[in-house]
Residue, then its C-alpha position, 0 to 999 in steps of 0.5 A: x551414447x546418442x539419444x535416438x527419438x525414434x527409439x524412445x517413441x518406440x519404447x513409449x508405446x510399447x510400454x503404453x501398451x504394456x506389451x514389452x516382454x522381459x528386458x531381454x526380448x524387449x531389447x531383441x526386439x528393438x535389435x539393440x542391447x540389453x544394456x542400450x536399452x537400460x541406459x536408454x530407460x535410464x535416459x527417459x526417467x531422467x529428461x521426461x521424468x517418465x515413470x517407468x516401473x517394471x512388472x516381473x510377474x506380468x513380465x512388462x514395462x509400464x509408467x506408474x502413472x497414465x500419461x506418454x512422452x510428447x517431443x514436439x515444437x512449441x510455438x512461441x511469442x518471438x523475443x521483443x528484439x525480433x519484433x523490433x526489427x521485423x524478423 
């Protein structure tokens, strides 16, 4: 399965917002699959380690600690062998 970065923003801010619904109507409401999203969830735990738990009596995704999932690039000194060459 491919990994889809717009889908995981999705989902992180749903979940940040705990505004998810039931696994079913989170699923709709991405218009993916049930089992997509469990495996996209599943994804998320493990690259981001993202504390995703699950609320049946509020019927609600959230992360069990405050934060959300960032995918940016990070600038960086270049290695010593660019800077000898001047690229």
């Amino acid at each position: 399965m491919k990994f889809d970065l717009n889908r995981v923003a999705a989902i992180d801010f749903l979940i940040r917002h705990e505004s998810t619904g039931s696994p079913v109507s989170f699923a709709r409401r991405l218009n993916i699959s049930k089992r997509t999203l469990h495996m996209t969830l599943a994804q998320m735990k493990e690259m981001f380690k993202a504390p995703i738990e699950y609320d049946r009596q509020r019927l609600t995704y959230y992360y069990a600690e405050h934060g959300h999932i960032s995918i940016l690039f990070q600038k960086s000194k270049p290695p010593l062998n660019r800077q000898l060459f001047g690229r």
